[in-house]
C-alpha positions in Angstrom: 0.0 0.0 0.0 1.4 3.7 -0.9 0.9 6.3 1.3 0.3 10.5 0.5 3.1 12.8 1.9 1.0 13.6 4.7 0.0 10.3 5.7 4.1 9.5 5.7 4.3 13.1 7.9 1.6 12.2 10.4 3.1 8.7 10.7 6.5 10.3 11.4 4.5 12.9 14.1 3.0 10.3 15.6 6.1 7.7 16.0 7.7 11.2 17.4 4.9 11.8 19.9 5.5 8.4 21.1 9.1 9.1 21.9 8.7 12.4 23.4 8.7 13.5 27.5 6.1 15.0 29.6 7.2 18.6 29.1 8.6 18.1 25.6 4.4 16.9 25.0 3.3 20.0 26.9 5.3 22.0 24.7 3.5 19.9 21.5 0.3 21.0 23.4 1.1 24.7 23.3 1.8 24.4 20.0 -1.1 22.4 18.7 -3.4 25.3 20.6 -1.8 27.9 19.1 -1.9 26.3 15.8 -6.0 25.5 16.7 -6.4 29.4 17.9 -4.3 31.5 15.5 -5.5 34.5 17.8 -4.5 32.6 21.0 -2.6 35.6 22.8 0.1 33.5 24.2 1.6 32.3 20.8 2.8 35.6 20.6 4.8 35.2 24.1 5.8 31.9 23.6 7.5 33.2 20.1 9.6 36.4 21.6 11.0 33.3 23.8 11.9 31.4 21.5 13.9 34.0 19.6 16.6 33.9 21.7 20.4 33.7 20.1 22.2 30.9 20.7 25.2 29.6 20.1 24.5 25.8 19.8 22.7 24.0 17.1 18.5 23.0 17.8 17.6 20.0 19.8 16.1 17.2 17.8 12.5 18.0 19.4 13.3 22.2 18.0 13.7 20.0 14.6 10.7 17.7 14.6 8.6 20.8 15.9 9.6 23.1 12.8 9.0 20.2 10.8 5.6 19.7 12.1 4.9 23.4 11.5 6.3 23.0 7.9 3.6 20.1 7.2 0.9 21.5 9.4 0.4 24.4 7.6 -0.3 23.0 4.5 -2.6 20.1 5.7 -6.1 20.2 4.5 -8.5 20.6 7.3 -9.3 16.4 6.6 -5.9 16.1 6.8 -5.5 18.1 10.5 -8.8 15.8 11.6 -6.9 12.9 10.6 -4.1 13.5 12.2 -5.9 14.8 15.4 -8.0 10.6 14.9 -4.1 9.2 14.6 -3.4 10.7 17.8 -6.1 9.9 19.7 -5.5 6.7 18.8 -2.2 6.5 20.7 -2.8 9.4 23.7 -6.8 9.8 24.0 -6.5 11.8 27.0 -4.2 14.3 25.4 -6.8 14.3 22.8 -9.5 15.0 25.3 -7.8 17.5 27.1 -6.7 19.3 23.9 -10.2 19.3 23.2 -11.4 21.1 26.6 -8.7 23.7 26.5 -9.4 24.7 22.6 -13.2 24.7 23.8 -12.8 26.6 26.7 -10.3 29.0 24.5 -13.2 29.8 22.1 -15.1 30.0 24.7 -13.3 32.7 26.3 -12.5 34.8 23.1 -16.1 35.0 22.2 -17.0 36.0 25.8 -19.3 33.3 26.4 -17.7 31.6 29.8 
């Protein structure tokens, strides 16, 4: 069986995902909101942070999360809901609570909390 490109990127996400710590996951979290909320105040924050100067080379997770900006941004919104089914698949309560924070997110921007 042949896969698309983004099947092969959301298989390499996911095997990623699976590898990946606590806080390197919280940090996928951030970024999946952000990426969910393109008005979510804190992406702005969390970007001045991360343009700090530095003399050594990215960490493999600052490489697999600027890959999985690349690909993200031109997913289809099937692909993004396949991707969000693929992961669910291997971290439902991530899922779940991704799912509560973008709801209550939307929530709070349109000032019905």
């Amino acid at each position: 069986m042949s896969y698309s490109p983004t099947e092969k990127e959301v298989q390499c996400i996911i095997h990623w995902f699976q590898g990946w710590s606590k806080m390197q996951k919280d940090d996928f979290f951030k970024e999946l909101l952000d990426k969910a909320i393109p008005c979510h105040l804190d992406s702005l924050f969390t970007s001045m942070q991360t343009m700090n100067v530095d003399d050594k080379p990215p960490s493999i997770f600052q490489c697999q999360m600027k890959l999985f900006n690349q690909w993200f941004d031109t997913w289809s919104h099937a692909d993004r809901n396949m991707f969000m089914i693929k992961l669910r698949e291997v971290d439902s309560q991530f899922v779940n609570e991704f799912e509560r924070q973008f709801s209550l997110q939307i929530s709070l921007q349109s000032g019905t909390e």
